[in-house]
C-alpha positions as CSV (number, residue, x, y, z in Angstrom):
1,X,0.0,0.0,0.0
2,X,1.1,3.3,-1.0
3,X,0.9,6.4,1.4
4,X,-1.5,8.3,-1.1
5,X,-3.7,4.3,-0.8
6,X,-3.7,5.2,2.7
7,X,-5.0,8.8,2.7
8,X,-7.9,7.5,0.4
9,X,-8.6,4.8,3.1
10,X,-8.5,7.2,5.8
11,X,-11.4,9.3,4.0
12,X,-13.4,6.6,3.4
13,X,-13.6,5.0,6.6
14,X,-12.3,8.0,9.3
15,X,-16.2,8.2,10.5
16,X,-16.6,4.6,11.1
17,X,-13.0,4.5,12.9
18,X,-14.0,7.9,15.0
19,X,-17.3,6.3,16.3
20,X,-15.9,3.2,17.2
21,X,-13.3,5.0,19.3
22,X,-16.0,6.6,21.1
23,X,-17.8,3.6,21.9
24,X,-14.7,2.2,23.3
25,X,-14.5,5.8,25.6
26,X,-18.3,4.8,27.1
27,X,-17.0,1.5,28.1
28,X,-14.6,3.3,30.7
29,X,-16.9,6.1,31.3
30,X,-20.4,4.2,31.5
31,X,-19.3,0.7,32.2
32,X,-18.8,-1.2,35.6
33,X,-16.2,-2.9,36.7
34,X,-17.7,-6.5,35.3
35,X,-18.0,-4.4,32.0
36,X,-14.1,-4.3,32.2
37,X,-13.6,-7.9,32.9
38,X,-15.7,-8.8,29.9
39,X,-13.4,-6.9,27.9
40,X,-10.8,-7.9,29.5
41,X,-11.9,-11.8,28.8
42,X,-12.8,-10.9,25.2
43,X,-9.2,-10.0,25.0
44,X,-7.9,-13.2,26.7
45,X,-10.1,-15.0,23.8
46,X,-8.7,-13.4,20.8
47,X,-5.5,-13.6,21.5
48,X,-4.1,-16.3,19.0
49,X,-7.5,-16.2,17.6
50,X,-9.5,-13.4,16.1
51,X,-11.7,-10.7,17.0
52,X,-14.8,-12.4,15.8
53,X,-14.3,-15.5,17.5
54,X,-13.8,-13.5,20.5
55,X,-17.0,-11.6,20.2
56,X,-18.8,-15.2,19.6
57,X,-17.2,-16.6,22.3
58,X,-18.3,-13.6,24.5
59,X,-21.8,-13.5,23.7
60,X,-22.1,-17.6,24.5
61,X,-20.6,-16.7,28.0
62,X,-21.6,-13.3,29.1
63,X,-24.0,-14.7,31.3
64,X,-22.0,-16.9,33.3
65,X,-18.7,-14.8,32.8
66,X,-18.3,-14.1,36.7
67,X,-20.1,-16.9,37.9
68,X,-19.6,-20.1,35.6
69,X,-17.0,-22.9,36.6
70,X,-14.3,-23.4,34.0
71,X,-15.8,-26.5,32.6
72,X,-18.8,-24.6,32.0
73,X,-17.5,-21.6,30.4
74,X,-15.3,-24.4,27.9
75,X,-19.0,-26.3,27.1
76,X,-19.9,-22.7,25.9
77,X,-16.9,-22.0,23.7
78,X,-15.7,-25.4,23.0
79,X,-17.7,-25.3,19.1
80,X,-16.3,-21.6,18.7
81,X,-12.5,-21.4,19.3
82,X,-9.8,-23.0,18.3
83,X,-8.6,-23.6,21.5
84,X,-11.6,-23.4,24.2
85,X,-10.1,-25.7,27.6
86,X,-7.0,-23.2,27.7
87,X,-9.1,-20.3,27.7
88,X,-11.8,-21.3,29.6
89,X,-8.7,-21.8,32.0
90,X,-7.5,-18.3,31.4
91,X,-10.5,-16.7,32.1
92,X,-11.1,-18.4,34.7
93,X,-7.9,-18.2,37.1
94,X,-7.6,-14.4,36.2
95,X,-10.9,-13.9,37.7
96,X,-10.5,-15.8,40.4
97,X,-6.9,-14.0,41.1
98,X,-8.5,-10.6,40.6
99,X,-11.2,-11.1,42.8
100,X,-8.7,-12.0,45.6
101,X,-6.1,-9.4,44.6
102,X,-8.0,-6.5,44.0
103,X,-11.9,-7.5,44.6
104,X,-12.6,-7.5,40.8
105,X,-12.1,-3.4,41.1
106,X,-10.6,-3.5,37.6
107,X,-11.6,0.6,37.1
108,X,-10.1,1.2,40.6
109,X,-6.5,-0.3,39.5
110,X,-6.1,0.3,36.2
111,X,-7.8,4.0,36.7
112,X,-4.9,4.5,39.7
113,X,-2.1,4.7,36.9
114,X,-0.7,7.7,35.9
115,X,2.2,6.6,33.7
116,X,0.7,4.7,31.0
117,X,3.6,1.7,30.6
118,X,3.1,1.0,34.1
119,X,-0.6,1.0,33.6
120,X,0.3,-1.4,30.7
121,X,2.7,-3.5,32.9
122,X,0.4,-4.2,35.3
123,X,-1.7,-6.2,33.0
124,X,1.2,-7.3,30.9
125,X,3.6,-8.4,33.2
126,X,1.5,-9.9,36.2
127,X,1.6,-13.7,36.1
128,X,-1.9,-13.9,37.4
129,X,-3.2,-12.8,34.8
130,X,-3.7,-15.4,32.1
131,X,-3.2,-15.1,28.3
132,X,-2.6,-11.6,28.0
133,X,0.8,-9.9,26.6
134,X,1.6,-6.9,25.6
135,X,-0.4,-7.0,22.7
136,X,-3.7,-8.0,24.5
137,X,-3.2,-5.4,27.2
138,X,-2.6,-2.6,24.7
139,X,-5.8,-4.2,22.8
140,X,-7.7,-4.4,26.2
141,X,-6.9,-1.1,27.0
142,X,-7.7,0.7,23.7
143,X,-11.3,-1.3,24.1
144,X,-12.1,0.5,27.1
145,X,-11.3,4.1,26.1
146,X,-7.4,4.3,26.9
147,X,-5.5,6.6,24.3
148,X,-2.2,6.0,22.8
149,X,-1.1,2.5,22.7
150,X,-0.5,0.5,19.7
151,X,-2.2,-3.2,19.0
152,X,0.7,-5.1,17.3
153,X,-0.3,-7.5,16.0
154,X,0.4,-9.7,12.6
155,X,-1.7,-7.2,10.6
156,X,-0.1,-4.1,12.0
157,X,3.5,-5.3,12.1
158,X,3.0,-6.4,8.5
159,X,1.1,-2.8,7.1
160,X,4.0,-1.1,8.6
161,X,6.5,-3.4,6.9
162,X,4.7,-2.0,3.5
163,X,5.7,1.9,4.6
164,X,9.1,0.8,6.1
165,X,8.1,1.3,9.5
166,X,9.7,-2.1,10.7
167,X,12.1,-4.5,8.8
168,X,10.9,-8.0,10.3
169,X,6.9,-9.5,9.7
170,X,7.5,-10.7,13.4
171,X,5.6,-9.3,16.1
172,X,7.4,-7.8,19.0
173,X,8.3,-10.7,21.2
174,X,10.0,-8.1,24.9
175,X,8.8,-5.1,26.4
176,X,11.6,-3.4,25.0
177,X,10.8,-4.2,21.5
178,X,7.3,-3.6,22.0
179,X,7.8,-0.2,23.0
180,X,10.5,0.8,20.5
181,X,8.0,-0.5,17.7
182,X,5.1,1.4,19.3
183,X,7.0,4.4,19.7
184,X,8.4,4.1,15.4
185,X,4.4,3.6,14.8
186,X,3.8,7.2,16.9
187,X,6.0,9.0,14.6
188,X,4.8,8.0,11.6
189,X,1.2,9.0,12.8
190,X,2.7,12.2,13.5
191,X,4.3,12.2,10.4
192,X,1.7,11.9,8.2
193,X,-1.3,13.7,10.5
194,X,-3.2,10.9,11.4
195,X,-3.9,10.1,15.0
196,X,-2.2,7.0,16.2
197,X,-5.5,5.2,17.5
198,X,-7.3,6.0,14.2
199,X,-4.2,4.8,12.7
200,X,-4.3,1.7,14.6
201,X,-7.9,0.7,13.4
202,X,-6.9,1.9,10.0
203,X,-4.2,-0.3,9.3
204,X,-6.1,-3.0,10.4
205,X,-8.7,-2.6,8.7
206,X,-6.7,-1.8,5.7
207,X,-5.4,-6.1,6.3
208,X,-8.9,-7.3,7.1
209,X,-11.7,-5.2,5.1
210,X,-12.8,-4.6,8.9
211,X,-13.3,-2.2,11.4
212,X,-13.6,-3.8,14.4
213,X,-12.3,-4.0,17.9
């Protein structure tokens, strides 16, 4: 894709990208704290996955999400993803070692961050908390209204391989890569006057004819 390719893109879909970013700022603004978990397990499910098979899996167990056993919650998912038992395990140990950590008070925690790595790291780099990376706690956090961080994932790191913003197709596998690949993404947003969170959506949306989240 060509920087002009992009531009074009950018007009055609920058109203669809703008109102989705909104509805991921009522999340954090309207939603309660079992709000945040379930976007905090739809993240757990996509990871290796995709974001539809995510939102499938969520709808099937939204209603037992804070409740349900983990052989329950795999029942639910085990005909929708790819790999149900380790998720259903995921999901289920992180809530059970939030509720004891924190009491579930996802908006109290992540809401007491000011630096926003940190607020990253604490979802990224705590061991109680199943299935999520980098990548997933950047994701998790754009879905509930938090500005700024990159989702780098296949389709990203690949659409900025076409503009030369990275020379590998391989996601980011440290902290310190991570950030140095976010940071190259910033500029370029910069660069070329589109915000970074548009930007985010936009490129992927520019791999998968989607605009998602």
């Amino acid at each position: 894709m060509r920087i002009e390719e992009l531009y074009g893109l950018y007009e055609e879909r920058k109203t669809m990208i703008k109102k989705r970013l909104l509805e991921f700022e009522t999340v954090w603004r309207d939603g309660d704290d079992l709000r945040i978990f379930e976007e905090l397990a739809f993240c757990i499910l996509t990871a290796g996955a995709s974001a539809r098979m995510g939102l499938r899996c969520i709808d099937s167990i939204r209603p037992i999400l804070i409740t349900g056993t983990e052989e329950e919650i795999f029942e639910r998912i085990r005909s929708i993803h790819i790999y149900p038992q380790a998720r259903a395990r995921y999901i289920v140990q992180t809530r059970e070692y939030l509720k004891d950590k924190i009491g579930l008070r996802l908006k109290e925690a992540i809401g007491s961050f000011q630096d926003r790595l940190k607020r990253r790291d604490f979802l990224a780099m705590d061991k109680g908390i199943k299935g999520i990376g980098f990548k997933e706690a950047s994701h998790f956090l754009r879905n509930i209204g938090f500005k700024g961080y990159a989702i780098l994932d296949r389709h990203i790191i690949k659409a900025l391989g076409d503009f030369g913003i990275v020379d590998s197709d391989k996601p980011p596998s440290s902290r310190s890569r991570y950030i140095e690949i976010e940071e190259r993404m910033r500029r370029f947003s910069e660069e070329i006057g589109i915000d970074m969170d548009e930007l985010d959506l936009l490129l992927w949306s520019a791999r998968t004819g989607e605009v998602l989240k």
